[in-house]
C-alpha positions as CSV (number, residue, x, y, z in Angstrom):
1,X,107.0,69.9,41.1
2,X,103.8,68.3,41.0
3,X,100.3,70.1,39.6
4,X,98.1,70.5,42.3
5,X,94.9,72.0,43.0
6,X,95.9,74.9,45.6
7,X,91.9,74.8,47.2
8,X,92.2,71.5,47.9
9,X,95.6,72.0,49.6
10,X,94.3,74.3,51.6
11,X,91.3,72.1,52.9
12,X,94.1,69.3,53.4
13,X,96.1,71.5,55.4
14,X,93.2,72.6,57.3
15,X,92.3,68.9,58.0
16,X,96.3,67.0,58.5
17,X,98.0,70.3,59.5
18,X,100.5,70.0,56.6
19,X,100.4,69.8,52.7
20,X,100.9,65.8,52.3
21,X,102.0,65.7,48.5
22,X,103.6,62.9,46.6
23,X,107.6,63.5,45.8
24,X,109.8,61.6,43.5
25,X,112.0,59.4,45.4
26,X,114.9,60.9,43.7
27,X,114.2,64.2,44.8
28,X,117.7,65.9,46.5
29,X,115.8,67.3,49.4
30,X,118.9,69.1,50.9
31,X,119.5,70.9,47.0
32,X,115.7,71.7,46.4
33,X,115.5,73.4,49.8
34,X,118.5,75.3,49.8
35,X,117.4,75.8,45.4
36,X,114.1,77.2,47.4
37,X,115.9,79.5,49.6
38,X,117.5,81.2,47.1
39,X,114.4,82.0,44.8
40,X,112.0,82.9,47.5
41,X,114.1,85.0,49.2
42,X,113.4,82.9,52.2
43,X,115.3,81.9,55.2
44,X,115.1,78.9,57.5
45,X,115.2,79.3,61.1
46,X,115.2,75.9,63.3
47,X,115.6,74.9,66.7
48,X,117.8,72.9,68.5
49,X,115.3,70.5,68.7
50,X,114.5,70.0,65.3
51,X,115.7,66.1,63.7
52,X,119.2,66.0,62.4
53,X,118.7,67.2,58.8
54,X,116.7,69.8,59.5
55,X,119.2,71.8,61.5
56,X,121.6,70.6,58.9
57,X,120.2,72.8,55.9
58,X,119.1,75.4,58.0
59,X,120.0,79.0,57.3
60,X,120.1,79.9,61.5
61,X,120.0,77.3,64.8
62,X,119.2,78.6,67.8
63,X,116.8,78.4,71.3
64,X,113.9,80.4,71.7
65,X,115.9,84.1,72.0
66,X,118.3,83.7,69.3
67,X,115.4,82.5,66.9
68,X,113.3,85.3,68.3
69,X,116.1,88.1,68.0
70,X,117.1,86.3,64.0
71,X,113.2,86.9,63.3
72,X,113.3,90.3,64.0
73,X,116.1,91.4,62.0
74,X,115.8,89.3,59.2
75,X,115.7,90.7,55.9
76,X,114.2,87.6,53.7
77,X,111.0,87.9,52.1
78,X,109.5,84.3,53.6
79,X,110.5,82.8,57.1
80,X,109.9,78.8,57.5
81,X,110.2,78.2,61.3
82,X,111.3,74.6,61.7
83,X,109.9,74.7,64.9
84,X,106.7,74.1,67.0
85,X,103.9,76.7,66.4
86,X,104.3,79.6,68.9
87,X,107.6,80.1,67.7
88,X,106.1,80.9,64.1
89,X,103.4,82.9,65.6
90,X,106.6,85.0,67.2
91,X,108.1,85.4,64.0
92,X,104.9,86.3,62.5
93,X,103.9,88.8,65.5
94,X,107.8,90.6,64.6
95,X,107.0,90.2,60.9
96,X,103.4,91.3,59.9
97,X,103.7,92.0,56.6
98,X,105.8,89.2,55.4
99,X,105.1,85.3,54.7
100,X,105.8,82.9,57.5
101,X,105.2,79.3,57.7
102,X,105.5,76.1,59.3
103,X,105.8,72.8,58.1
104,X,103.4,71.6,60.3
105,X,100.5,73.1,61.6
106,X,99.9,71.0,64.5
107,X,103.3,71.0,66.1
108,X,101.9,72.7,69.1
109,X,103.5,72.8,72.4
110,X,102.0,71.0,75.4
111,X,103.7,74.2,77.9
112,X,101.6,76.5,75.9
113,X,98.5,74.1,76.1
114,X,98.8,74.7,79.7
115,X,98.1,78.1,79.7
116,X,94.3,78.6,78.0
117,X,93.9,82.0,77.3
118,X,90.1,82.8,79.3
119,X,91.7,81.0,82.5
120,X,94.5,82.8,82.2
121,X,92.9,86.1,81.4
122,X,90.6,85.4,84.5
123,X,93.9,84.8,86.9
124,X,95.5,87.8,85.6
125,X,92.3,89.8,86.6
126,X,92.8,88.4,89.8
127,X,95.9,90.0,90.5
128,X,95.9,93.1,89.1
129,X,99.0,95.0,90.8
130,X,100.7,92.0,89.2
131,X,103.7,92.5,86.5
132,X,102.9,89.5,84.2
133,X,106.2,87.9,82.6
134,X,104.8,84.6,80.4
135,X,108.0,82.4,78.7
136,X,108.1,82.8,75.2
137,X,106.5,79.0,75.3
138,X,102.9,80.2,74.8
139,X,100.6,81.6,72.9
140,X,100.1,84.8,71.0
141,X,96.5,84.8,72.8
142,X,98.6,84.5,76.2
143,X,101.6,86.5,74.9
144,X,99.0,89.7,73.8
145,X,97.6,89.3,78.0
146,X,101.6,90.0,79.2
147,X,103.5,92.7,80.4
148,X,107.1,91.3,79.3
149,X,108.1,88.1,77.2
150,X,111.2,86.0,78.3
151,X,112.7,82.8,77.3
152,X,115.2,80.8,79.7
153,X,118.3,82.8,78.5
154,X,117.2,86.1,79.6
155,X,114.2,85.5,82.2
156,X,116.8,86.1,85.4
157,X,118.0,89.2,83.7
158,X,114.4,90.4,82.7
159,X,113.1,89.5,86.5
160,X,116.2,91.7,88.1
161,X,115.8,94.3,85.8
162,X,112.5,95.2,88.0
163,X,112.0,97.0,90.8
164,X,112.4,94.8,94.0
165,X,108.5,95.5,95.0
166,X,107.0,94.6,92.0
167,X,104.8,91.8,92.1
168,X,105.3,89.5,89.5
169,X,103.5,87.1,87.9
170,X,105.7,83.9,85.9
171,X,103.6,82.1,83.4
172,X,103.3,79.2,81.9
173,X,106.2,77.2,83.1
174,X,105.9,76.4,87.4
175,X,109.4,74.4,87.1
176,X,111.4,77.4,85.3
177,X,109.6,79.4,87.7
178,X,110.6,77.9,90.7
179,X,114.2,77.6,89.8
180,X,114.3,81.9,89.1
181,X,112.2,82.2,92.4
182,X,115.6,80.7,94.1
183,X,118.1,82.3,91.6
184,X,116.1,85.7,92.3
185,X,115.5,85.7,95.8
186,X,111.9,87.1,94.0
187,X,108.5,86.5,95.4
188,X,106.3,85.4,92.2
189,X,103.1,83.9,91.6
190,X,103.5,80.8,89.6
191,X,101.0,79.6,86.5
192,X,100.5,75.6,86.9
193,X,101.9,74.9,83.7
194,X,104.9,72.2,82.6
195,X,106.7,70.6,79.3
196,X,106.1,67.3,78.6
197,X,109.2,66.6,77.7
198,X,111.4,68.2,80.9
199,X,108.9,66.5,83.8
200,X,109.5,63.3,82.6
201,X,113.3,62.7,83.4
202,X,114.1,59.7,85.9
203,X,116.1,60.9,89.0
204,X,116.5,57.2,89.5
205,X,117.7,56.3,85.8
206,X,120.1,59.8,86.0
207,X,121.5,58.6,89.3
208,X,122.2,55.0,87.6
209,X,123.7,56.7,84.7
210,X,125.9,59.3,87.0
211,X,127.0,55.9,88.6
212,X,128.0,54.3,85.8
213,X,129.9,57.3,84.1
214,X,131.5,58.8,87.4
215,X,133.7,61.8,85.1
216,X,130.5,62.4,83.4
217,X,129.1,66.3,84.4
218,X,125.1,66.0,84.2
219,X,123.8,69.1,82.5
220,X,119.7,70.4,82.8
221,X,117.5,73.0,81.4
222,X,115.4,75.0,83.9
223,X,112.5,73.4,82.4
224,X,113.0,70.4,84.3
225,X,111.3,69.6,87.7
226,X,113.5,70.3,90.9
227,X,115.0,66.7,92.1
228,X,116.3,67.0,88.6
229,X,117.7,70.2,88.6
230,X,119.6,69.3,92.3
231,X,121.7,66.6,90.7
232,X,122.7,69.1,87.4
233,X,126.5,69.9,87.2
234,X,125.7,73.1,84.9
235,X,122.0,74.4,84.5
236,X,121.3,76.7,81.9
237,X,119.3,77.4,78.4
238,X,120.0,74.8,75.6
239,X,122.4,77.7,74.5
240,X,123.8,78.2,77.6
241,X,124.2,74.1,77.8
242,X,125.6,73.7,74.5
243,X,128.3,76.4,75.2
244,X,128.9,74.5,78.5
245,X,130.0,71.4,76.5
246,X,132.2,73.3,74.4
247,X,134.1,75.4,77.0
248,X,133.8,72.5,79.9
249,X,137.5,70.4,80.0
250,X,135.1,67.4,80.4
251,X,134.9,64.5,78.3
252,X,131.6,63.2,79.1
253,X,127.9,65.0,79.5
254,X,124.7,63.3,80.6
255,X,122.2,66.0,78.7
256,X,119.1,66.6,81.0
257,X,116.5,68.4,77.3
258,X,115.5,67.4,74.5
259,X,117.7,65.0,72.5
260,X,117.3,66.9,69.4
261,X,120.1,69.7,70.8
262,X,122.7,66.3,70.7
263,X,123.3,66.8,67.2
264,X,125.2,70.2,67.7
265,X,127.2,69.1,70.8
266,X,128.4,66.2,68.7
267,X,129.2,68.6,65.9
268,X,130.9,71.2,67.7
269,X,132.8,68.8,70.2
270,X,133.2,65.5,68.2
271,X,135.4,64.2,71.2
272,X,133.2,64.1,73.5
273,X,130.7,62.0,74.3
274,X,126.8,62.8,74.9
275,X,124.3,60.5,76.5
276,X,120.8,61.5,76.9
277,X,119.1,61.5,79.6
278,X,116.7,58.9,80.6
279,X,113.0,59.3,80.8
280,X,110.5,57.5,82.8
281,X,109.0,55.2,80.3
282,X,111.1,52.8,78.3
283,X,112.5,55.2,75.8
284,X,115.9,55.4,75.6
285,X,116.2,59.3,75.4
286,X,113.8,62.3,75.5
287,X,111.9,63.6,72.0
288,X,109.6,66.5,72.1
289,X,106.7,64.6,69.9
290,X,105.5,67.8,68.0
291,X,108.9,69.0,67.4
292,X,109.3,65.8,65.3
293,X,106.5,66.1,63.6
294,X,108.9,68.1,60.8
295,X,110.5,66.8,58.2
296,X,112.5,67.4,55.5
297,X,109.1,66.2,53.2
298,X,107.1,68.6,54.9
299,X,109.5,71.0,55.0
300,X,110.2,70.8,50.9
301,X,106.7,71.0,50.2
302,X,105.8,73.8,52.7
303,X,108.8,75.6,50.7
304,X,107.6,74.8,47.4
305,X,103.7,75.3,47.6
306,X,104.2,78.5,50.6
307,X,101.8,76.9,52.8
308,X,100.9,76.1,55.6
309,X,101.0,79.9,56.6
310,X,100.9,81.7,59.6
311,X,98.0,84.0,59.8
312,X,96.3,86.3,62.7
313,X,94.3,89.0,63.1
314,X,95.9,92.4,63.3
315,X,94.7,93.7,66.6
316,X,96.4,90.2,68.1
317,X,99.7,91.0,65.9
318,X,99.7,94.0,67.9
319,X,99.2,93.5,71.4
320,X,101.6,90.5,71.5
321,X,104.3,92.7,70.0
322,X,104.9,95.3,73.0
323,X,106.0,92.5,75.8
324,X,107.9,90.6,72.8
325,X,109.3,94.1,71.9
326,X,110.2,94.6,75.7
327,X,112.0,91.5,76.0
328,X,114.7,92.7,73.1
329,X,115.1,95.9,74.6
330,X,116.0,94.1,77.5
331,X,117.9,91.8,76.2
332,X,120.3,94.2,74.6
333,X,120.6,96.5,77.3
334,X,122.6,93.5,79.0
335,X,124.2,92.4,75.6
336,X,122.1,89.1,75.7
């Protein structure tokens, strides 16, 4: 471990978004983390998304619900969210009084970017006999301004468990939104908001792909815009697609999310085969640039120093915790 001044860690944090510290090449990352684990009392929660190593010494891998629902039962002391940062904020929201951090502060979101929290405060006013439901891909600011949280696993479930005549609001995400409005038959106003990652698939590159690999099933996340989602075989959550690929008596799967979620199909099916699907630009699959900005480094260090942290103001903690809170009721009462 090296000696460093904690102040100035702090102001480098402030400034890079992580704690950039000089380790010894020889360093076991995988035995100091897991070493970590055990004397902090902390667990290590990581999403699909996350590179290959970090899922790999990971404590719990899960989308957005089974991270959320892991969070709120968990008994650890410290939770390190290898994640982007409204996922730490949720497990910070479930977990006021304990330690939570992130390996990198600025591993934002661009779908919660979407959504600034005056504009959407000032749409919200607009339609006040609205039911707001906001994806769990925002922020707490945005989360604190809903009636009911959801994430892709459980938003049909949620939107069904209202009343017919309620008029509902669906925030951030338009192309999630879209595809419940036809799954629901439900009449909802839809925030402008989209992923980065899921609007840039290439129907045309897909369709070459489907060409070329005729047994292949193509597989999509909600998230993705609709010419997408009309060629999918199977839509669903990245649990719910995962699953799909494990179940499925195919033998090949054209992935349509983030490549990251490739590294557990592989694991769980190892005779299969997984191709990601092709964005617009030249890259050869689709990354999600601020999940990647964790690493194992960051991740050690973040461990070892217990910072960056996850901090907000109590007031926030507590509004964003009653639609978050509404979601797991939900989600239990139809054994999600």
């Amino acid at each position: 471990m090296a000696v460093i001044n904690m102040e100035e860690a702090k102001t480098q944090v402030d400034r890079k978004g992580f704690l950039d510290v000089a380790l010894d090449p020889a360093l076991d990352l995988f035995a100091e983390i897991q070493r970590l684990k055990k004397v902090k009392n902390a667990v290590l929660l990581a999403h699909y998304y996350q590179d290959a190593d970090i899922q790999d010494v990971a404590d719990f891998i899960g989308d957005s619900l089974g991270l959320a629902q892991e969070a709120a039962r968990t008994k650890a002391d410290i939770i390190v969210f290898a994640g982007v940062h409204f996922m730490a904020e949720t497990a910070k929201i479930l977990n006021p009084d304990k330690k939570v951090l992130l390996p990198d502060l600025k591993a934002g979101c661009s779908l919660a970017d979407s959504a600034p929290t005056e504009r959407f405060r000032t749409f919200r006013e607009e339609h006040p006999d609205h039911l707001v439901i906001s994806y769990i891909n925002c922020t707490a600011e945005v989360k604190a301004l809903s009636d009911i949280i959801c994430t892709s696993s459980n938003a049909e479930k949620i939107i069904e468990s209202l009343p017919p005549e309620q008029k509902i609001i669906f925030a951030p995400d338009k192309n999630l939104g879209a595809y419940l409005k036809k799954r629901t038959g439900r009449d909802m106003l839809l925030w402008n908001g989209a992923c980065i990652v899921h609007e840039i698939f290439s129907v045309k590159k897909i369709a070459e792909l489907k060409t070329r690999h005729s047994q292949a099933k193509f597989i999509a996340h909600p998230e993705c815009e609709e010419p997408v989602l009309r060629m999918a075989d199977f839509i669903g959550s990245t649990t719910a697609l995962l699953k799909y690929t494990q179940t499925s008596t195919a033998k090949e799967f054209i992935v349509g999310t983030e490549s990251g979620i490739l590294h557990q199909m592989i694991r769980s099916s190892p005779d299969k085969i997984f191709i990601p699907a092709p964005p617009e630009n030249n890259c050869a699959c689709n990354d999600c640039p601020y999940m990647k900005l964790n690493t194992l480094e960051k991740l050690y260090s973040c461990m070892e120093y217990e910072i960056p942290e996850i901090r907000m103001p109590a007031e926030l903690l507590e509004k964003a915790r009653k639609p978050i809170d509404r979601m797991l009721e939900i989600s239990r009462r139809y054994g999600l």
